[in-house]
MITORKOL-520496 format. One record per residue (C-alpha): residue number from 1; x, y, z. Coordinates in Angstrom, 3 decimals. Layout:
// residues N
<voba=NUM c1=X c2=Y c3=Z>
...
//
This chain:
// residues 374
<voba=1 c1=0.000 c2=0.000 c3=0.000>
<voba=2 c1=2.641 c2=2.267 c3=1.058>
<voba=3 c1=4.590 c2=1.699 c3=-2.489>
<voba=4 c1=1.332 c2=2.048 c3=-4.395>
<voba=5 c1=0.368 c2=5.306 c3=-2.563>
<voba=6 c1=4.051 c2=6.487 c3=-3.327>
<voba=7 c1=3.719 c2=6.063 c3=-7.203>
<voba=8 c1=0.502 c2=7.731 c3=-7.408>
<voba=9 c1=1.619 c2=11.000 c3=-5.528>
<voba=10 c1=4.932 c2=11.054 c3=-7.420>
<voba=11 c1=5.879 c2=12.368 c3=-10.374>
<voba=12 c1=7.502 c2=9.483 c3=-11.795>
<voba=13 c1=6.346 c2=7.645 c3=-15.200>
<voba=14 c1=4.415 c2=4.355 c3=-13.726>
<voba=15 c1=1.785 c2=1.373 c3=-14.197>
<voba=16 c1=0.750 c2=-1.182 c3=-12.318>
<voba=17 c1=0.406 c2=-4.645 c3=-12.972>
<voba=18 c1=-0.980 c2=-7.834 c3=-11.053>
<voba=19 c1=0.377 c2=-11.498 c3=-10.958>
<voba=20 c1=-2.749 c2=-13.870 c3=-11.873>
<voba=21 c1=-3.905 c2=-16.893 c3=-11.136>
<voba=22 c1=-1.850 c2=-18.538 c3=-14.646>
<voba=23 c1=1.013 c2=-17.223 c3=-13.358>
<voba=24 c1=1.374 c2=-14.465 c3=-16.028>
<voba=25 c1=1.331 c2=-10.607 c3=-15.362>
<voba=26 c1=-0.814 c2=-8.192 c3=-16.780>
<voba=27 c1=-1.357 c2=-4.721 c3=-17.434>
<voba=28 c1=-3.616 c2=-3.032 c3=-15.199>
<voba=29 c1=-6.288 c2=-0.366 c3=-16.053>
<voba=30 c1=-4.631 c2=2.964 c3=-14.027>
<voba=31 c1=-7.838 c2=4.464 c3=-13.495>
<voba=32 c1=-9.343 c2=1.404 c3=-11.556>
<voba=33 c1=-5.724 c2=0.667 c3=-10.012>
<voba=34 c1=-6.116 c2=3.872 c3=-8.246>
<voba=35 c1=-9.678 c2=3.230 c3=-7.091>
<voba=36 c1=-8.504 c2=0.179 c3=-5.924>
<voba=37 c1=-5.853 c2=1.636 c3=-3.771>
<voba=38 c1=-7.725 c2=4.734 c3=-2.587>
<voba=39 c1=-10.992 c2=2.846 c3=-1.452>
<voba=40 c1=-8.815 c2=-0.085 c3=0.152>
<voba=41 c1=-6.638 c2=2.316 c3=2.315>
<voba=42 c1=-10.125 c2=4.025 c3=3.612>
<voba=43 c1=-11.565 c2=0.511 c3=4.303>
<voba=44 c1=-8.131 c2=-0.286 c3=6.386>
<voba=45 c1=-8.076 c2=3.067 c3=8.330>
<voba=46 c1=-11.669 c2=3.651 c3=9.500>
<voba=47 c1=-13.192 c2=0.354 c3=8.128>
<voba=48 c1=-14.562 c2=2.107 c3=4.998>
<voba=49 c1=-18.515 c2=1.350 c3=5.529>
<voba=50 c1=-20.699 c2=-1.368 c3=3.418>
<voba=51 c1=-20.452 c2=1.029 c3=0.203>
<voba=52 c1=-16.589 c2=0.776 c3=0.413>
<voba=53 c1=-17.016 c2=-3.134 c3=1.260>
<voba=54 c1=-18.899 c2=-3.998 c3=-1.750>
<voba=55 c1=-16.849 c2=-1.446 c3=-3.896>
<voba=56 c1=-13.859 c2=-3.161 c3=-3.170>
<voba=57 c1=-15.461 c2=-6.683 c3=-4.243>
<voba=58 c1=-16.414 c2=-5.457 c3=-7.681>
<voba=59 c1=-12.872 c2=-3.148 c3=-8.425>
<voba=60 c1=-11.327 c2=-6.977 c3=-7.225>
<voba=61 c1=-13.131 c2=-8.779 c3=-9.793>
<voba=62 c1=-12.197 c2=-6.105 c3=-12.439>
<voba=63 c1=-8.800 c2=-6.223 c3=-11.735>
<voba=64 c1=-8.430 c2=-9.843 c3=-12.174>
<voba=65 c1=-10.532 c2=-10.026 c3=-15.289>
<voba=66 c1=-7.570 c2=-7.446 c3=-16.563>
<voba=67 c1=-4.526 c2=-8.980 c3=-15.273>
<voba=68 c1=-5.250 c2=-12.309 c3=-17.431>
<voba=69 c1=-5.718 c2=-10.920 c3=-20.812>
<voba=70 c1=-2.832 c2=-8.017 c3=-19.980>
<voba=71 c1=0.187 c2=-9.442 c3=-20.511>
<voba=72 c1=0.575 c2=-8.353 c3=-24.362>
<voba=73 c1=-0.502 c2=-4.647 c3=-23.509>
<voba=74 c1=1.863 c2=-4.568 c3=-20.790>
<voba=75 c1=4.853 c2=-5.901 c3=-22.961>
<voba=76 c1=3.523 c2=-2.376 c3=-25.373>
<voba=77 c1=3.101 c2=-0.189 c3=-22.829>
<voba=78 c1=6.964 c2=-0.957 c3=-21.567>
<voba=79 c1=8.271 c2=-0.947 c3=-24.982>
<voba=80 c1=7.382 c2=2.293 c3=-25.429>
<voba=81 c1=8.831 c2=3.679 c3=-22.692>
<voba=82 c1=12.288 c2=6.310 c3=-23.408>
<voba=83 c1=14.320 c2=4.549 c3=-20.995>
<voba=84 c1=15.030 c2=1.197 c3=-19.379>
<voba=85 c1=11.785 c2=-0.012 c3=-16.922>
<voba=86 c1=12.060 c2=-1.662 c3=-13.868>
<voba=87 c1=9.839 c2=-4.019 c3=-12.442>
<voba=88 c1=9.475 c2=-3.678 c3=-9.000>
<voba=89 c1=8.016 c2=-6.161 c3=-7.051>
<voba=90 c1=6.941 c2=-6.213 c3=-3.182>
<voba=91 c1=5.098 c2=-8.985 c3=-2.161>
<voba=92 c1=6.282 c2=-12.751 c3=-1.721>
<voba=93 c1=3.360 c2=-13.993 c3=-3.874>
<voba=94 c1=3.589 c2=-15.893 c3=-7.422>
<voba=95 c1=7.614 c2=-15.067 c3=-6.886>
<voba=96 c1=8.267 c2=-18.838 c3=-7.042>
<voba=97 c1=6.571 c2=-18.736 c3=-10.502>
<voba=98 c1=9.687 c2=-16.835 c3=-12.179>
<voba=99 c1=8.450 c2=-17.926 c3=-15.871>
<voba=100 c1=6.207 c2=-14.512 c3=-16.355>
<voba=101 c1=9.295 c2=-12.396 c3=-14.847>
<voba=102 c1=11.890 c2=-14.159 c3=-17.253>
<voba=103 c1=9.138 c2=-12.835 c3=-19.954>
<voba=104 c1=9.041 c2=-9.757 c3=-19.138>
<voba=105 c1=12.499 c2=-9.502 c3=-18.777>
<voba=106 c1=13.291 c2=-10.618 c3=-21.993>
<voba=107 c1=10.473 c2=-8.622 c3=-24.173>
<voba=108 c1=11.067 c2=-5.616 c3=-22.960>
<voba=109 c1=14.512 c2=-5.040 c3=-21.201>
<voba=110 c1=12.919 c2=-4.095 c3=-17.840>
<voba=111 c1=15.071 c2=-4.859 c3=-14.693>
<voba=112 c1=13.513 c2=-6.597 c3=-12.081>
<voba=113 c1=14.120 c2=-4.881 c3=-8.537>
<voba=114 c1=12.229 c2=-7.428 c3=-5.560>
<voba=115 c1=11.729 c2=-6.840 c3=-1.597>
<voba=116 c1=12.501 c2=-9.709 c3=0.305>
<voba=117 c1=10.699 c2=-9.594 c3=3.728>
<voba=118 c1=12.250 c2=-12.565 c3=5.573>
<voba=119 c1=13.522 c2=-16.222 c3=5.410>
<voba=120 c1=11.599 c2=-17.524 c3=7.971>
<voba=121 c1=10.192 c2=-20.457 c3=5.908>
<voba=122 c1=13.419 c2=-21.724 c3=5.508>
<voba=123 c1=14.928 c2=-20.936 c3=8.810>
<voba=124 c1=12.359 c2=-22.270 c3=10.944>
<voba=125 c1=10.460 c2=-24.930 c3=8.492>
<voba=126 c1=8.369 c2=-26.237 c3=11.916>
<voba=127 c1=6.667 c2=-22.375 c3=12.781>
<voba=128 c1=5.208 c2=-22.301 c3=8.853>
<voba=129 c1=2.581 c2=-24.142 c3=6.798>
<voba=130 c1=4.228 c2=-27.612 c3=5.588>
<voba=131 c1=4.255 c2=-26.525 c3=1.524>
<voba=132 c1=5.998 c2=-23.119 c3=2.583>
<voba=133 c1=9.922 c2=-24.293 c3=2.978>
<voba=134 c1=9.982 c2=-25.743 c3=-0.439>
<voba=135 c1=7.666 c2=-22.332 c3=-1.871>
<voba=136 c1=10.003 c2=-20.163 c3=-0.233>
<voba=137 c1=12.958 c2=-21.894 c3=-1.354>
<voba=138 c1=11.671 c2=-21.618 c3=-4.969>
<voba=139 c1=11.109 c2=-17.998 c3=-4.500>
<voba=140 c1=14.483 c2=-16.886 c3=-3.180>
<voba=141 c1=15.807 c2=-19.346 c3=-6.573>
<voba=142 c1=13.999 c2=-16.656 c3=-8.707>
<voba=143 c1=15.531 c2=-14.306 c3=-6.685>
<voba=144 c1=19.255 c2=-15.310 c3=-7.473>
<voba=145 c1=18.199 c2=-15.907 c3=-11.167>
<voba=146 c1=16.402 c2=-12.948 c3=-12.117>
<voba=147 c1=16.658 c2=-9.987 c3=-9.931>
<voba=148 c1=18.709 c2=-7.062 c3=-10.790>
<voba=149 c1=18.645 c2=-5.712 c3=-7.211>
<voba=150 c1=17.264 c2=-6.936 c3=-3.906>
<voba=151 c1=15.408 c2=-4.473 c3=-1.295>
<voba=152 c1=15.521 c2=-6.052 c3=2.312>
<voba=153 c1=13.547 c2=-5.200 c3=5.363>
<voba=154 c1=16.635 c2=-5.351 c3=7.840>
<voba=155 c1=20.329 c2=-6.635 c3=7.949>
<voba=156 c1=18.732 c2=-9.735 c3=9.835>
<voba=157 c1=16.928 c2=-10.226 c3=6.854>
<voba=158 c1=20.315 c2=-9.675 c3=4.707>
<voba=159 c1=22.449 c2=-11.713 c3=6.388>
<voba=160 c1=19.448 c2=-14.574 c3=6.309>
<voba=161 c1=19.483 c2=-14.190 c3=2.382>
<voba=162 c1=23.084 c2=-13.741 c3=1.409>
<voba=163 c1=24.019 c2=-17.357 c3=1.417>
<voba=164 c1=21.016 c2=-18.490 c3=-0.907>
<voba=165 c1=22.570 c2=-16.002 c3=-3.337>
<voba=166 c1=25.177 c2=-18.043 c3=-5.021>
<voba=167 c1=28.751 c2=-16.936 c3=-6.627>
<voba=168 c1=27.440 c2=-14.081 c3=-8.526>
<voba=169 c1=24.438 c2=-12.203 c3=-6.448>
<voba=170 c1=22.665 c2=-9.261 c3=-7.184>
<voba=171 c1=23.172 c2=-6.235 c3=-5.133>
<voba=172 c1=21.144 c2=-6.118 c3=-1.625>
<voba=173 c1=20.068 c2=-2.764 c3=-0.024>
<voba=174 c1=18.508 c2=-2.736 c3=3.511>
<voba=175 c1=15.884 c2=-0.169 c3=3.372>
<voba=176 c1=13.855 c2=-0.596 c3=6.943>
<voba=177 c1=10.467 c2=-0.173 c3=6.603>
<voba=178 c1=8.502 c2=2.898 c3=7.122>
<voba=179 c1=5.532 c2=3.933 c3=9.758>
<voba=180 c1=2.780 c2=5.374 c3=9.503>
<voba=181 c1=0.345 c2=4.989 c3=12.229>
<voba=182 c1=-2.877 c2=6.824 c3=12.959>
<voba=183 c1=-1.733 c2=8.954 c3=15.862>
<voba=184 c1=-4.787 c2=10.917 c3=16.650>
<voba=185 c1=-6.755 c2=8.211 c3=17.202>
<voba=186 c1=-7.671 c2=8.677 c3=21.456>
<voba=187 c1=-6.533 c2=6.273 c3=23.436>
<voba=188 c1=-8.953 c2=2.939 c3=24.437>
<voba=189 c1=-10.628 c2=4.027 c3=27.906>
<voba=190 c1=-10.539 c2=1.320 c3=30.306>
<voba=191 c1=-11.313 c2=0.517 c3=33.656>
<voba=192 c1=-8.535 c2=-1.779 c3=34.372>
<voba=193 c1=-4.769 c2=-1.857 c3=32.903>
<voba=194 c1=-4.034 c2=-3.539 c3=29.860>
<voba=195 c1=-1.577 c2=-4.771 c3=27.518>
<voba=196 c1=-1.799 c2=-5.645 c3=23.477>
<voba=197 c1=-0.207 c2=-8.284 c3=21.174>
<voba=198 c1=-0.529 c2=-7.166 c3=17.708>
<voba=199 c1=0.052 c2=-10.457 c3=14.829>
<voba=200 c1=-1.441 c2=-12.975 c3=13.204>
<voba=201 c1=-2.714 c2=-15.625 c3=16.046>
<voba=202 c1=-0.359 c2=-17.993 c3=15.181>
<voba=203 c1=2.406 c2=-20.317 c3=16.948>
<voba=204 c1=5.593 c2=-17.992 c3=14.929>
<voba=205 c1=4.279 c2=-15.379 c3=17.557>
<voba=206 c1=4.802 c2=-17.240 c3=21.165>
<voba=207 c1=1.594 c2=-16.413 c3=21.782>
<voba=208 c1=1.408 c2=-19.458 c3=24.282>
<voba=209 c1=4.146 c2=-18.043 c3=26.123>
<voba=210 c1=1.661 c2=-15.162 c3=27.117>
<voba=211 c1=-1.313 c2=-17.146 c3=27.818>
<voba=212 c1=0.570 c2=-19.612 c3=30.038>
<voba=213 c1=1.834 c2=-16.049 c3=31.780>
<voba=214 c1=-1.947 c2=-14.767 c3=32.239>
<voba=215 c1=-2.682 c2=-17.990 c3=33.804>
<voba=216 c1=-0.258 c2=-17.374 c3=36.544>
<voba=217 c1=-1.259 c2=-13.693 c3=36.757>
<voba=218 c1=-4.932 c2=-14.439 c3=37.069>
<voba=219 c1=-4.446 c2=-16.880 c3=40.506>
<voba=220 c1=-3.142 c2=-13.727 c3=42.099>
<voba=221 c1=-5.252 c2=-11.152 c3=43.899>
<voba=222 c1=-7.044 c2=-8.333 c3=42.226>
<voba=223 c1=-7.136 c2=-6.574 c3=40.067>
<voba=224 c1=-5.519 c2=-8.249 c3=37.630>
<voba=225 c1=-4.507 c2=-6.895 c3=33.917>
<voba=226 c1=-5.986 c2=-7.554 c3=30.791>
<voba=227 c1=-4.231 c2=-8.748 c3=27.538>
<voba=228 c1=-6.002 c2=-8.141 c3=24.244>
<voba=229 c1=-4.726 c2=-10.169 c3=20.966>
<voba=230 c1=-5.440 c2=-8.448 c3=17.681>
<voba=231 c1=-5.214 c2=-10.409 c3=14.725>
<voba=232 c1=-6.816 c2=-13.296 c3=12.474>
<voba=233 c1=-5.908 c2=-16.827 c3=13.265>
<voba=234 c1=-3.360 c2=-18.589 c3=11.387>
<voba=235 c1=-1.446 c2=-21.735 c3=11.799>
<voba=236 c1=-2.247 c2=-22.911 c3=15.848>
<voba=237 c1=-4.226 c2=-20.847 c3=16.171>
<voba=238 c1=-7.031 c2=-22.766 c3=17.370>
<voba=239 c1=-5.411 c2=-24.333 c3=19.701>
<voba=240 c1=-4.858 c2=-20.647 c3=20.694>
<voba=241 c1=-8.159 c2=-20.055 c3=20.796>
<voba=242 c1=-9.191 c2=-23.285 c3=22.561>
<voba=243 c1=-7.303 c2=-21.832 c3=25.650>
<voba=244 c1=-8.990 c2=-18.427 c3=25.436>
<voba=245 c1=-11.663 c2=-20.205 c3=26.466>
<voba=246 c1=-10.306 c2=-20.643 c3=29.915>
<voba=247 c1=-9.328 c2=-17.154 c3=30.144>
<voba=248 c1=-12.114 c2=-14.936 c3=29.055>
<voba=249 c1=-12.067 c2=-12.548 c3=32.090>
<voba=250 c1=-8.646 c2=-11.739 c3=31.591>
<voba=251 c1=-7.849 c2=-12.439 c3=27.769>
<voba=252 c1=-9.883 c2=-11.537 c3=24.743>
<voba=253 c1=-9.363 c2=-12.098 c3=21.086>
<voba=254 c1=-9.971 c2=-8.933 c3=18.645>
<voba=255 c1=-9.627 c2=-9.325 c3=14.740>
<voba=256 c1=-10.807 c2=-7.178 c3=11.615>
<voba=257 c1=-9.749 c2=-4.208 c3=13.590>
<voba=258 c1=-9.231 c2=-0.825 c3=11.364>
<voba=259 c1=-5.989 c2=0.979 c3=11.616>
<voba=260 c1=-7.848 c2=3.554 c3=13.271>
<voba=261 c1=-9.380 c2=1.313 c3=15.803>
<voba=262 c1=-5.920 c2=-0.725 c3=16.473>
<voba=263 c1=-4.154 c2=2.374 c3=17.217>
<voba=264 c1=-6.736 c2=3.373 c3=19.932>
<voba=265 c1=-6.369 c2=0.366 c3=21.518>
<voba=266 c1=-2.308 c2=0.382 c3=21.403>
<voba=267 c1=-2.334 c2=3.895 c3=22.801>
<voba=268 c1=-4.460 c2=2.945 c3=25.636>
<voba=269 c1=-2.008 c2=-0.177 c3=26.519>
<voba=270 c1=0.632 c2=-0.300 c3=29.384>
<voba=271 c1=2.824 c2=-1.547 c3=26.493>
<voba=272 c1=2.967 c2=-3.812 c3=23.658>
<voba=273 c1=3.912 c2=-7.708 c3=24.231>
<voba=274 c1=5.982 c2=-8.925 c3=21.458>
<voba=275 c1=7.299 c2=-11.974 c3=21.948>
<voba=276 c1=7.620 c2=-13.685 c3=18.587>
<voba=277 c1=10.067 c2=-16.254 c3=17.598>
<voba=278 c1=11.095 c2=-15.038 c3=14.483>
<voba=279 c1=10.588 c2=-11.823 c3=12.685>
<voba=280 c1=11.788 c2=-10.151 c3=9.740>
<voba=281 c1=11.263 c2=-6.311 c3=10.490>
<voba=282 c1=8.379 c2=-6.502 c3=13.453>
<voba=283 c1=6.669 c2=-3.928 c3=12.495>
<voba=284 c1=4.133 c2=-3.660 c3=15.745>
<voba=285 c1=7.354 c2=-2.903 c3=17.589>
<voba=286 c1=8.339 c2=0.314 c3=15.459>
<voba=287 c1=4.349 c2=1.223 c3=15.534>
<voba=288 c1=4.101 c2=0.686 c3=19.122>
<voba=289 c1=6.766 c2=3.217 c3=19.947>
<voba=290 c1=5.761 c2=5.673 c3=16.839>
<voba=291 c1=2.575 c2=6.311 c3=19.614>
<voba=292 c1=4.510 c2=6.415 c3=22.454>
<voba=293 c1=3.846 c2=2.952 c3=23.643>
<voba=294 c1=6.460 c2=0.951 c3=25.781>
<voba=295 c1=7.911 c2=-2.253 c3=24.484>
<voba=296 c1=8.427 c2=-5.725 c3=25.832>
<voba=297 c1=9.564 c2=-8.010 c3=23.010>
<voba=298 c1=11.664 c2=-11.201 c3=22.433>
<voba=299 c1=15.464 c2=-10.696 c3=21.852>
<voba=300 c1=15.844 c2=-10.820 c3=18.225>
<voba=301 c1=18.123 c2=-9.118 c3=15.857>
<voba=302 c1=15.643 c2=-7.910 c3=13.665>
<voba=303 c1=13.633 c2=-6.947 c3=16.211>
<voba=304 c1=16.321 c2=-5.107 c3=18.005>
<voba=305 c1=16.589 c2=-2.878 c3=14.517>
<voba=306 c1=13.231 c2=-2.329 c3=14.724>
<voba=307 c1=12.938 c2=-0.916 c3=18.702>
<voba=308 c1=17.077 c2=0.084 c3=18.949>
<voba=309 c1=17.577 c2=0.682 c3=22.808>
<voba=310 c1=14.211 c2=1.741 c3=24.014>
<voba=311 c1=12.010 c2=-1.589 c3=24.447>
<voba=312 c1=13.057 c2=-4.236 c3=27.384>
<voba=313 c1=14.638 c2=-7.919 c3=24.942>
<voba=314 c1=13.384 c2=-10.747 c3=26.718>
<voba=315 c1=14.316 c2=-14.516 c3=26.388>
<voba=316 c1=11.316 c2=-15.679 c3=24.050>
<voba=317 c1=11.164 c2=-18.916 c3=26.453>
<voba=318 c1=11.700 c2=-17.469 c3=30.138>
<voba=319 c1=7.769 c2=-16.761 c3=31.468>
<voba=320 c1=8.936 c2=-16.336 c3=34.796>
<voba=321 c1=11.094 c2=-13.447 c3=33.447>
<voba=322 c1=7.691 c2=-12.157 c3=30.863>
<voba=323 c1=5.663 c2=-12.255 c3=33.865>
<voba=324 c1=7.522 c2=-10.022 c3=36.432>
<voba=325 c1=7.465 c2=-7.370 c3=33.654>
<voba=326 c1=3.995 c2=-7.850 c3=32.851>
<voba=327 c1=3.611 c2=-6.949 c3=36.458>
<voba=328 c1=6.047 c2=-4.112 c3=36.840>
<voba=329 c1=4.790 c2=-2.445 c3=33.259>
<voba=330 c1=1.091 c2=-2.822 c3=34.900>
<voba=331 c1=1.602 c2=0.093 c3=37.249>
<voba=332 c1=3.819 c2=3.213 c3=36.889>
<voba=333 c1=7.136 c2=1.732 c3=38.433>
<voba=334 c1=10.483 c2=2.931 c3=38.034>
<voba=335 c1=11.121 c2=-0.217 c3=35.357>
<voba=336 c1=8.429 c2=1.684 c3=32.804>
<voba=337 c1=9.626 c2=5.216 c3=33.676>
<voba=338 c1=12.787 c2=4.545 c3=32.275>
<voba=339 c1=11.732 c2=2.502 c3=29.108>
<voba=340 c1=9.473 c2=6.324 c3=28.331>
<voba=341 c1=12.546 c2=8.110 c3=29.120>
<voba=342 c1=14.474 c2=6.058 c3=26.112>
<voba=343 c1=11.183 c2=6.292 c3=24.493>
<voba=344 c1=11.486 c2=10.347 c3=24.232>
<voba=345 c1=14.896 c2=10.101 c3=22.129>
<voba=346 c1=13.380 c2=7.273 c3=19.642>
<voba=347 c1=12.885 c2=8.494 c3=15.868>
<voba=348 c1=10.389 c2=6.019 c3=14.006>
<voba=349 c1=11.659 c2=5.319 c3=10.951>
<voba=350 c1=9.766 c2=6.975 c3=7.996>
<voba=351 c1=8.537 c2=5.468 c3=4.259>
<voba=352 c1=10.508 c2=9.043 c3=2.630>
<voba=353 c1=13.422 c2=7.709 c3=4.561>
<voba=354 c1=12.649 c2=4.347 c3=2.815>
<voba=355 c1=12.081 c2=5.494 c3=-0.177>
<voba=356 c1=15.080 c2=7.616 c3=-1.057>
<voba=357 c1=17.200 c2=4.224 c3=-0.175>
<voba=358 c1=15.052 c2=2.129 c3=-3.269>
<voba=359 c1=15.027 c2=5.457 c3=-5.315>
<voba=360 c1=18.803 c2=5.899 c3=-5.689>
<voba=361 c1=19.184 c2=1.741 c3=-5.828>
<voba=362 c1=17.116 c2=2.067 c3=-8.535>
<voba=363 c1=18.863 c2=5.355 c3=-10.102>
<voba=364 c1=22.763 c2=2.831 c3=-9.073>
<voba=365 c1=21.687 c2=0.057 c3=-10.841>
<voba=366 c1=20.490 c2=1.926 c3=-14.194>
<voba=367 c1=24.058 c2=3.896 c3=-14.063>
<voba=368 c1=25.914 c2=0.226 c3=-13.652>
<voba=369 c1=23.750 c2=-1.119 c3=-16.326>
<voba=370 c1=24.519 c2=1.387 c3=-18.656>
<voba=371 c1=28.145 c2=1.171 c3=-17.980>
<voba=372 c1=28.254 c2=-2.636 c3=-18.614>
<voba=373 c1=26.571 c2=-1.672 c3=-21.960>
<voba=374 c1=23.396 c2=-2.843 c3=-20.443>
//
């Protein structure tokens, strides 16, 4: 979303095109691509209304119907173009089907720029969906085969790619991920302290590792804090949810939030739990702190690029250790005082900041291009 919203405020030549569902990629119609975008970001901020909902539906449905038969016009529409275009793709989907990209390569010259968000699939095979491992591996082979350049989420997410690369890899630019967070959304009002976990219910996110924590916390004495989860269910997470059960008074379960609504509810929190098992970026961490929200997250590398030396790194495994600062974050100790005083000095990182890094990658690679001749 941010990329699309970027190339339609910019002044730079662009189209947009869509993988489908035969693997080829097609020309989209610009006018609809921009509906698209502009009625989808209302529908994720404030939730967009039933208008917006069935809008989005039909502008879907449109856009498919044009990706399959715009292959050809996007081949034409490239060809015509005064210099060199590069395909620039953002998403992990249809990039293990490298046949349409080797097309487009080859018809029209275009180099073909990716963003790689992390190698989780192949670093920890048992916290993803059994077909992922040998998907992602695919991908990342299109990715040493095809790409021109690579754009990476975080030097954890570098150093996780470099040795799929082979002898002769393309270049690989870390360009951290912006935020943009809706900030004057007022905070939840609640009558008793709570904390968030922002992520896709899932077992990747240690979300057990919580739950076994509020189970301790609720055989103490009143009052007791609250933990909201916000996210859809993914892979455990019914056996998530099966637990939930037991915990209703102090858990609950929130999903199809808007951006609006999420924010309210992370503004209103003692702080953000975060303890994941592997990440990428972790992009609730960055958000979290963009409002002014303290941090308690696993110790990971990428997620210690994300949150730099304001949030507490815990051990994604020690409850006892989750706990204590559950309890200490709860009221307004010492322990959270000084996580808002590092807080104060923290600069979110922004999508112009982003954006100049895949801008002059871009402008680097057409210079090198041209001075291999090309």
């Amino acid at each position: 979303m941010a990329y699309a919203q970027y190339l339609i405020a910019g002044d730079a030549a662009h189209c947009f095109a869509a993988r489908n569902i035969v693997g080829g990629i097609g020309l989209l119609p610009a006018g609809i691509a921009g509906e698209f975008v502009a009625t989808l970001a209302a529908i994720w901020r404030d939730g967009g209304g039933q208008g917006a909902q069935r809008r989005i539906v039909s502008l879907t449905l449109r856009l498919r119907a044009a990706s399959l038969v715009g292959e050809q016009r996007l081949c034409d529409s490239l060809r015509r173009s005064d210099r060199p275009p590069t395909y620039l793709s953002v998403s992990h989907q249809k990039l293990d089907w490298p046949r349409a990209i080797a097309r487009l390569k080859y018809a029209t010259g275009a180099r073909f720029v990716c963003l790689i968000h992390d190698l989780i699939p192949l670093e920890f095979p048992e916290l993803t969906r059994p077909a992922q491992p040998r998907k992602h591996r695919r991908r990342v082979a299109t990715v040493a085969a095809l790409a021109d350049a690579v754009i990476v989420n975080s030097a954890a997410t570098h150093d996780a790619l470099a040795p799929h690369l082979g002898y002769s890899p393309p270049p690989v630019t870390v360009a951290p991920l912006g935020v943009d967070v809706d900030s004057d959304s007022p905070p939840e009002a609640a009558s008793a302290p709570y904390f968030v976990a922002i992520g896709t219910i899932e077992k990747r996110k240690n979300l057990g590792l919580l739950l076994d924590a509020w189970v301790h916390l609720g055989e103490r004495k009143p009052p007791v804090p609250k933990l909201i989860l916000i996210g859809r269910r993914g892979l455990g997470g019914g056996r998530i949810a099966a637990r939930l059960r037991s915990l209703d008074e102090l858990v609950t379960e929130r999903s199809g939030l808007s951006d609006s609504a999420t924010a309210g509810l992370l503004r209103g929190a003692r702080a953000l739990l975060h303890p994941s098992l592997a990440e990428g970026f972790g992009l609730p961490v960055a958000e979290a702190l963009a409002l002014g929200v303290p941090v308690l997250c696993s110790d990971l590398p990428a997620l210690r690029e994300s949150g730099g030396g304001v949030p507490e790194y815990l051990h994604a495994a020690d409850c006892t250790a989750w706990q204590s600062a559950i309890l200490d974050y709860a009221d307004d100790t010492a322990r959270r005082a000084a996580q808002l005083v590092r807080l104060a000095r923290w600069r979110a990182p922004s999508w112009a900041d982003h954006f100049a890094i895949v801008e002059r990658l871009i402008v680097e690679l057409g210079a090198k291009l041209r001075r291999d001749g090309g």
